[in-house]
ZATOR-446447 format. One record per residue: residue number from 0; residue in three letters; x, y, z of N, C-alpha, C in turn. Coordinates in nm, 3 decimals. Example, Ala and Ser with C-alpha at 12.3 -4.5 7.8 and 13.67 -1.06 7.14 Angstrom:
// ZATOR-446447
(r 0 ala (1.319 -0.569 0.780) (1.230 -0.450 0.780) (1.320 -0.330 0.780))
(r 1 ser (1.285 -0.225 0.708) (1.367 -0.106 0.714) (1.290 0.003 0.787))
//
This chain:
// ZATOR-446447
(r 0 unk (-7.327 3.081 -12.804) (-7.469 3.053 -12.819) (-7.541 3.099 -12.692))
(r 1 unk (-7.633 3.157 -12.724) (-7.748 3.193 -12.605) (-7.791 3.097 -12.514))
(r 2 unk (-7.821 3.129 -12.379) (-7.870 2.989 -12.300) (-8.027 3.099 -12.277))
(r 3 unk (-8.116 3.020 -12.362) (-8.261 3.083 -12.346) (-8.347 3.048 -12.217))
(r 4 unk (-8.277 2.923 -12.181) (-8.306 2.924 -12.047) (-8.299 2.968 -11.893))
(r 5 unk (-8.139 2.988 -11.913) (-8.080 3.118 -11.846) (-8.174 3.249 -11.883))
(r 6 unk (-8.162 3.314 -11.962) (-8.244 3.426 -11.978) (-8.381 3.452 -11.945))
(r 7 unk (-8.461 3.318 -11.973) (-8.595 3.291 -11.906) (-8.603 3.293 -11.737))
(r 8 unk (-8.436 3.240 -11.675) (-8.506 3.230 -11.534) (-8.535 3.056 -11.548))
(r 9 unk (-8.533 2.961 -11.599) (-8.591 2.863 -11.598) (-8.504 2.735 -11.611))
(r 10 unk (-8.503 2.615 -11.514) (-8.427 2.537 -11.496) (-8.414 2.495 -11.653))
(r 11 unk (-8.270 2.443 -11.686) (-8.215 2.371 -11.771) (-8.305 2.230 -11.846))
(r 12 unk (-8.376 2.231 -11.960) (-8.446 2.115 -12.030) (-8.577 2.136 -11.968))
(r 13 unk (-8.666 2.241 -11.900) (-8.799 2.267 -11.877) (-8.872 2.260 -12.006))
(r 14 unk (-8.967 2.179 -12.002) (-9.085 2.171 -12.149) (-9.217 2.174 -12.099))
(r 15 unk (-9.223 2.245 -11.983) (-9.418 2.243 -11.958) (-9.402 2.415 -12.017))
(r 16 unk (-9.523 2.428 -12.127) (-9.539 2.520 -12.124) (-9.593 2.678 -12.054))
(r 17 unk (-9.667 2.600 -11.974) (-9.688 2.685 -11.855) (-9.615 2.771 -11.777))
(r 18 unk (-9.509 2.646 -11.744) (-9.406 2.710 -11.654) (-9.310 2.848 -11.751))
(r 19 unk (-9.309 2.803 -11.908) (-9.211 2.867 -11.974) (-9.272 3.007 -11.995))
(r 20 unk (-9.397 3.022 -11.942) (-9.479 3.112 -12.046) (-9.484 3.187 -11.915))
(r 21 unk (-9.482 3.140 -11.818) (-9.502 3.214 -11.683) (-9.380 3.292 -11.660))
(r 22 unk (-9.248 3.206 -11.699) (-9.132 3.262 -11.661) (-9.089 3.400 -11.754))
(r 23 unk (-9.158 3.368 -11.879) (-9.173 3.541 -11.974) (-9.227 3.564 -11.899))
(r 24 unk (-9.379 3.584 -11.883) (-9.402 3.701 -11.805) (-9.363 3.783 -11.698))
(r 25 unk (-9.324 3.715 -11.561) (-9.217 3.718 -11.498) (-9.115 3.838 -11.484))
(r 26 unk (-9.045 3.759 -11.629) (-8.912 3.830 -11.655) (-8.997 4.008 -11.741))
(r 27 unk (-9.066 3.967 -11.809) (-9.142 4.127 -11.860) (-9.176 4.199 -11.793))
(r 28 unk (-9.220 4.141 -11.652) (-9.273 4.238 -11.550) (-9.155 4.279 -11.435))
(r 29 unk (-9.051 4.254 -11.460) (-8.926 4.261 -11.408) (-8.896 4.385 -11.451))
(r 30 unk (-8.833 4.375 -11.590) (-8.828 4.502 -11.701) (-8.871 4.606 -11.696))
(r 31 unk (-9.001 4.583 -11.702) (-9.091 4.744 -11.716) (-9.048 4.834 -11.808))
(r 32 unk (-9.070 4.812 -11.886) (-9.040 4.884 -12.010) (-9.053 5.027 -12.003))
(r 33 unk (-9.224 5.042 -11.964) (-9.282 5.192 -11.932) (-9.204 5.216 -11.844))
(r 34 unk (-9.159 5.190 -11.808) (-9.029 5.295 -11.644) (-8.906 5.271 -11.712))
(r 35 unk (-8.870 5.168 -11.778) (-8.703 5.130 -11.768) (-8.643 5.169 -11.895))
(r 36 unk (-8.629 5.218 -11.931) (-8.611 5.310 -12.108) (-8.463 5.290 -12.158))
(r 37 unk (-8.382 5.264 -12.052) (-8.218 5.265 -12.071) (-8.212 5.152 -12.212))
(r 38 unk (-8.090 5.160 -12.252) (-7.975 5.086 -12.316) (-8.006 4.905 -12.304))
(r 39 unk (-7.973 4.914 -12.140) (-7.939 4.773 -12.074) (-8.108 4.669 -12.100))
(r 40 unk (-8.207 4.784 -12.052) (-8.304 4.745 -12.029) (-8.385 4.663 -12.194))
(r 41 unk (-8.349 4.750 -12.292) (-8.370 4.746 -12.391) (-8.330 4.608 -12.485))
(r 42 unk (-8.170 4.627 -12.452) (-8.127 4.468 -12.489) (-8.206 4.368 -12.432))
(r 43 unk (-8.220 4.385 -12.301) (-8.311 4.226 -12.216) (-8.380 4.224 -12.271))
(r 44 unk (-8.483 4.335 -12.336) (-8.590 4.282 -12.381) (-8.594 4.237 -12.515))
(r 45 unk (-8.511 4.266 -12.545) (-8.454 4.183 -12.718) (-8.436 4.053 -12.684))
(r 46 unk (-8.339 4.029 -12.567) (-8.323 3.893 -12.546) (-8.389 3.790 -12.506))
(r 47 unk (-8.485 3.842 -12.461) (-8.642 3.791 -12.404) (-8.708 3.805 -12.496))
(r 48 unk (-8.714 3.907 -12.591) (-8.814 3.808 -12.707) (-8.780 3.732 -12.774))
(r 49 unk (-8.635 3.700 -12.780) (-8.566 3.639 -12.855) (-8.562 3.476 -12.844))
(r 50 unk (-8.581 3.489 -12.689) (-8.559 3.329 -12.638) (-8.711 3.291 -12.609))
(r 51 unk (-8.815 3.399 -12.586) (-8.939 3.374 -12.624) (-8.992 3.296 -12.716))
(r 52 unk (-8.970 3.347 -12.865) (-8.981 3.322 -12.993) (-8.945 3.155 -13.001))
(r 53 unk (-8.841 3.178 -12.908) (-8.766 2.990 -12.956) (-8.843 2.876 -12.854))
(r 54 unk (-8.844 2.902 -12.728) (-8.904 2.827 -12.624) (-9.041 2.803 -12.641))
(r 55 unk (-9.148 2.916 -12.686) (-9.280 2.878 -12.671) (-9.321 2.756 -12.783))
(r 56 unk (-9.242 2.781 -12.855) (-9.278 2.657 -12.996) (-9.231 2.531 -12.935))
(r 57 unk (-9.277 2.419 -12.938) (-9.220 2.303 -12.889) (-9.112 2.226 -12.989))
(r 58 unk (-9.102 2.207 -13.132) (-9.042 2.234 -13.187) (-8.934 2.268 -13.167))
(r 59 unk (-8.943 2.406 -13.177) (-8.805 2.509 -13.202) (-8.749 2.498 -13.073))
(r 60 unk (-8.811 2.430 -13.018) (-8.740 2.450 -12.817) (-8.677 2.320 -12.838))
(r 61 unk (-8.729 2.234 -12.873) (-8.624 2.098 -12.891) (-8.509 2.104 -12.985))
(r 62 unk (-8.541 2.159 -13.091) (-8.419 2.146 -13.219) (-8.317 2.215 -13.129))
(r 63 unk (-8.346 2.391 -13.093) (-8.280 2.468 -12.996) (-8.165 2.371 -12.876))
(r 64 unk (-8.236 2.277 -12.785) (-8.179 2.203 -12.732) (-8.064 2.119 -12.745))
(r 65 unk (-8.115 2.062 -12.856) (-8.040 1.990 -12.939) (-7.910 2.030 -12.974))
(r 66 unk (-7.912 2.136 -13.036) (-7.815 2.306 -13.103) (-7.706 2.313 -12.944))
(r 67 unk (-7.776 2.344 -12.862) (-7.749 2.389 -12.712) (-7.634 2.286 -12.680))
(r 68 unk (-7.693 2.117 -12.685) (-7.598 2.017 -12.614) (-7.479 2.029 -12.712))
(r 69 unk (-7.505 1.990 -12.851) (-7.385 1.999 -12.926) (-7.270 2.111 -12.912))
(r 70 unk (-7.360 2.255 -12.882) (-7.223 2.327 -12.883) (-7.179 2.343 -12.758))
(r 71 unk (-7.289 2.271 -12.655) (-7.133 2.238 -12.533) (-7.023 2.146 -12.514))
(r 72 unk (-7.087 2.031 -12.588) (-7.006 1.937 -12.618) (-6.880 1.998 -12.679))
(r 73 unk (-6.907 2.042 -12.801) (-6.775 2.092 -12.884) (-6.680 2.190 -12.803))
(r 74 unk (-6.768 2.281 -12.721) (-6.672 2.391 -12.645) (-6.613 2.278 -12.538))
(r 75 unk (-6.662 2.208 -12.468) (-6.593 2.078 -12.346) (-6.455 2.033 -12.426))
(r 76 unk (-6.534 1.970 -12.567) (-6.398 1.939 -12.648) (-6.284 2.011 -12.682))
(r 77 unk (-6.283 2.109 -12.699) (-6.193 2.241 -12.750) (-6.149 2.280 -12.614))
(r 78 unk (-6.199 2.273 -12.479) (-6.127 2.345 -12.388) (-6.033 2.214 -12.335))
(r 79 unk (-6.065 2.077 -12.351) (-6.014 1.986 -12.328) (-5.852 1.991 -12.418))
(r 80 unk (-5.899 1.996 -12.547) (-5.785 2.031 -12.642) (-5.693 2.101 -12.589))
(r 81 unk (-5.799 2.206 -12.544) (-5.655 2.318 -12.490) (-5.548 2.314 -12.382))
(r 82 unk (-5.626 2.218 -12.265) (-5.548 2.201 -12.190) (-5.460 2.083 -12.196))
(r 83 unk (-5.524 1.953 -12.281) (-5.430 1.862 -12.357) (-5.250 1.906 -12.481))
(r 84 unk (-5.273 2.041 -12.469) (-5.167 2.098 -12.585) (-5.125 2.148 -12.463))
(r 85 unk (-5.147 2.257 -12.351) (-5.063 2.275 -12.255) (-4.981 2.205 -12.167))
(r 86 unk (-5.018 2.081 -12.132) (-4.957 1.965 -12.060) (-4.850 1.923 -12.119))
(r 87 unk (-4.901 1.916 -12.285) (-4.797 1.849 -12.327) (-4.670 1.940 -12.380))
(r 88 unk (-4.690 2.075 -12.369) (-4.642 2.198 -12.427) (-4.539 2.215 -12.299))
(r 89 unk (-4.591 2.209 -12.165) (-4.534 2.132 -12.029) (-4.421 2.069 -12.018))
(r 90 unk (-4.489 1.959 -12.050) (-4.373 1.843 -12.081) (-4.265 1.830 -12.147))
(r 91 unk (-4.294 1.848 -12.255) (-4.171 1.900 -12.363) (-4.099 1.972 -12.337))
(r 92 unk (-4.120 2.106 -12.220) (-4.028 2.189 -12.203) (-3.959 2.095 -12.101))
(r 93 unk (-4.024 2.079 -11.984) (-3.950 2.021 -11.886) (-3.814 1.925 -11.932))
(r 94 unk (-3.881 1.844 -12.052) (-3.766 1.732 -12.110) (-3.696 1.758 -12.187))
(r 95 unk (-3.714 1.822 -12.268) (-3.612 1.914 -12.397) (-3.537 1.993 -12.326))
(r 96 unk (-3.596 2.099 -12.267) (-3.577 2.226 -12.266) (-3.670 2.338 -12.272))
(r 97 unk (-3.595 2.434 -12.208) (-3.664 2.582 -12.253) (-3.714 2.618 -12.417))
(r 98 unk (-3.833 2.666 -12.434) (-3.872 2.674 -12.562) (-3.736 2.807 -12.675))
//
């Protein structure tokens, strides 16, 4: 999942719109489109309208949020998993044996 806040430039759970609307511009005038024509440049600006589109709505910036905590939660959970199956994947060898 995208961190639109990352991409904005803008601390983590910011909701003044001002600040969000400042930090597009910002980042657009970073870009420069008229000069910067490449590949790389091109994506950012996809990705900046992209996280544009979601942040300026207050709305869609909360549901977004929302979206955001859950799938870190789940990735925290799953990397937790993972290292919970290695320990014990660990262990087992140590006490059994070689796999």
């Amino acid at each position: 999942m995208k961190n639109y806040y990352q991409i904005l430039g803008i601390e983590r759970g910011e909701e003044d719109y001002d600040i969000i609307r400042g930090a597009y511009r910002d980042r657009l005038m970073q870009l420069r489109l008229d000069i910067n024509t490449d590949e790389i440049t091109r994506n950012k600006f996809e990705e900046l309208q992209e996280a544009w589109g979601i942040m300026k709505d207050s709305w869609r910036r909360s549901n977004y949020r929302s979206r955001l905590l859950d799938y870190e939660f789940i990735s925290a959970i799953r990397d937790l998993t993972k290292e919970m199956n290695r320990v014990i994947d660990d262990t087992l060898e140590m006490v059994v044996g070689k796999k």
